[in-house]
C-alpha positions in Angstrom: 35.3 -70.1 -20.7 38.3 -71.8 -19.6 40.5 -68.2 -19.8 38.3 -67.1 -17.4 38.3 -69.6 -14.7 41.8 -68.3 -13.8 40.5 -65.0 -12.7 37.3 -66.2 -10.3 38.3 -68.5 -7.1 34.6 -69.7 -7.2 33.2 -70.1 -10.4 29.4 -71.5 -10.2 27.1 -72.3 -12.8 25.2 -68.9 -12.2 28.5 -67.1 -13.6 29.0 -69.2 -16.2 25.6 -68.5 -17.4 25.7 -65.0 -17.3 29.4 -65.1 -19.0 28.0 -66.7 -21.6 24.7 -64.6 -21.9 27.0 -61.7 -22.2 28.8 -62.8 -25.0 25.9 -63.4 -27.3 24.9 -60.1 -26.2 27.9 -58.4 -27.5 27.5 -60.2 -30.6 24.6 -57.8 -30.8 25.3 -55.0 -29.5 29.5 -55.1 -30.4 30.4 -51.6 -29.2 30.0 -49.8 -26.2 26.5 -51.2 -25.2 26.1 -47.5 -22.9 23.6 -49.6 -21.0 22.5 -52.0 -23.6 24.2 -55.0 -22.4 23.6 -56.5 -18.5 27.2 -57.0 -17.9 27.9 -59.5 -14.7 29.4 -57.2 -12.1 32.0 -60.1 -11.5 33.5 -59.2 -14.9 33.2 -55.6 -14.3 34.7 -56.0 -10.7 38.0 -57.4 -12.8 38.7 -54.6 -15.2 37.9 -52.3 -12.1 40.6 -54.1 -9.6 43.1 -54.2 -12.3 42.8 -50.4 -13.9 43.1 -49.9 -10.2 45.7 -51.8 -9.4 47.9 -50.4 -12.6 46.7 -47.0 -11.3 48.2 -46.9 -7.5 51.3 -48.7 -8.6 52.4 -46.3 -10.9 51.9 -43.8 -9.0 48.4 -42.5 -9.7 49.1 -42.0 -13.7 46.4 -42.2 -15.5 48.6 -41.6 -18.5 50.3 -45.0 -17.8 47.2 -46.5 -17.0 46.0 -45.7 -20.7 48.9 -47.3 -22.4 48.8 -50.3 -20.2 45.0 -50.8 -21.0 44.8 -48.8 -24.3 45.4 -52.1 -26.4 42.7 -54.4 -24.4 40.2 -50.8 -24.4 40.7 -49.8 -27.9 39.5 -52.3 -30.2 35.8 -51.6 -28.0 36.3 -48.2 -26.6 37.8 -45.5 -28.7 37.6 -42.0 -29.5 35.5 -42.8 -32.6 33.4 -45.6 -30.5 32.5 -43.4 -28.1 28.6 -42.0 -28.3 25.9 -40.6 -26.1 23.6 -43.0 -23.6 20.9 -43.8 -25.9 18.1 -42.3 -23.9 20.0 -39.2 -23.6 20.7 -39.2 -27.5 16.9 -40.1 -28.0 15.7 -37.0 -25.7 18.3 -34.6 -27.5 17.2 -35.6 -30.8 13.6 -34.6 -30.0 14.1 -31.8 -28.2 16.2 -30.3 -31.2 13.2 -31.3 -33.9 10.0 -30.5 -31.1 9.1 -33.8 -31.1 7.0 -34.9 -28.0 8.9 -38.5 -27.0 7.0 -41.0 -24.5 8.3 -44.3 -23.3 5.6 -46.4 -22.6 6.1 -49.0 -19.7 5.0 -52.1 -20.6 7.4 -54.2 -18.1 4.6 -56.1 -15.9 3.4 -57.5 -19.0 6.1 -58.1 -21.4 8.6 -57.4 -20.0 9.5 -54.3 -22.7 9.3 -50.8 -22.8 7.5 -49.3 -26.4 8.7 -45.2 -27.6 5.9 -43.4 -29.2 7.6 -39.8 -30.9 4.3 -37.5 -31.5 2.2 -40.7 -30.9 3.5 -42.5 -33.4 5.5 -45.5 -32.7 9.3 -45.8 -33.0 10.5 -48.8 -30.8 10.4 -51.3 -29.0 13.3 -52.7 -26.1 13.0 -56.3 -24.3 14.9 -57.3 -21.9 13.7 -59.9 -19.0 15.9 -60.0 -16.2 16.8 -56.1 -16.3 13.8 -52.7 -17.1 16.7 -50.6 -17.5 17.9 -52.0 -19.9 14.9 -53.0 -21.4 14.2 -48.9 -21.3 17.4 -48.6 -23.0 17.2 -51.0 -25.7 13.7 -48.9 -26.7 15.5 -46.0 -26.5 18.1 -47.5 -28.8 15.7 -48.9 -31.4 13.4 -45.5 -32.1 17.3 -43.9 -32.8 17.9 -47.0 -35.2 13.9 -45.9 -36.5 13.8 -42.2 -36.3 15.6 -41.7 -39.0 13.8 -43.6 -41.6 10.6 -41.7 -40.4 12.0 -38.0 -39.8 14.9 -38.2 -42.2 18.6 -37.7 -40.8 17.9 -38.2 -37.0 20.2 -35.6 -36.5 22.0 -36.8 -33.4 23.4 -35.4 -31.0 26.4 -38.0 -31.1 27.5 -36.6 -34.7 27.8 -33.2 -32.9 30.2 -35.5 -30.2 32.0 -36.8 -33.2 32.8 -33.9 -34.8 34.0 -32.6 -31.4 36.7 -35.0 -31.3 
């Protein structure tokens, strides 16, 4: 925590909190969350000023920008790391095996959302403080489930893969 005290001028208890919600969350979900992860927008706001900052000094570059950052990015966001959002990866994956997919909202109650494919469940997402990302995390689990009930889930992120 104390590495990043240096980078906030007020650092309250709040931001600590969600810091350190954040990373147990990545211990989860340790590559690109795509929406699985509530990152706190004070974080976020400091990759953004810097990329930013690297970006108008040297001259709009985005190929200097990537070198600068590629190190810090890399071991996280790569090439190979990179996949589809969930839900859109979920919807794709039906659509290709006419499968009808229904999230069911169960936030008031639970705070959760359920996915039923052909009325059968799939998954289940929780998340309290955020329904996206409770919606998400559903999404996320019937991928993680599809494929022990349909066979290969056939994904639309192996198609992105073999792309690049």
């Amino acid at each position: 925590m104390d590495k990043v005290n240096g980078f906030f001028t007020c650092f309250d208890d709040g931001l600590e909190k969600q810091i350190r919600e954040f990373s147990q969350a990545i211990l989860e979900y340790p590559l690109h969350s795509n929406g699985l992860v509530d990152v706190p927008k004070a974080l976020a706001d400091i990759v953004e000023a810097a990329i930013g900052a690297v970006f108008i000094d040297c001259n709009f570059s985005i190929e200097t920008v990537w070198k600068t950052f590629k190190d810090l990015l890399e071991p996280i966001i790569s090439q190979e790391t990179l996949r589809l959002h969930p839900v859109t990866e979920l919807y794709e994956a039906c659509q290709k095996r006419n499968l009808k997919l229904r999230f069911v909202d169960l936030w008031e109650e639970h705070m959760a959302f359920d996915v039923l494919i052909d009325d059968q469940f799939m998954g289940r997402g929780i998340y309290g403080p955020k329904k996206e990302i409770a919606h998400n995390r559903a999404a996320n689990d019937a991928l993680n489930n599809i494929e022990k009930v349909f066979g290969k889930k056939d994904s639309c992120s192996d198609e992105f893969d073999s792309i690049n």
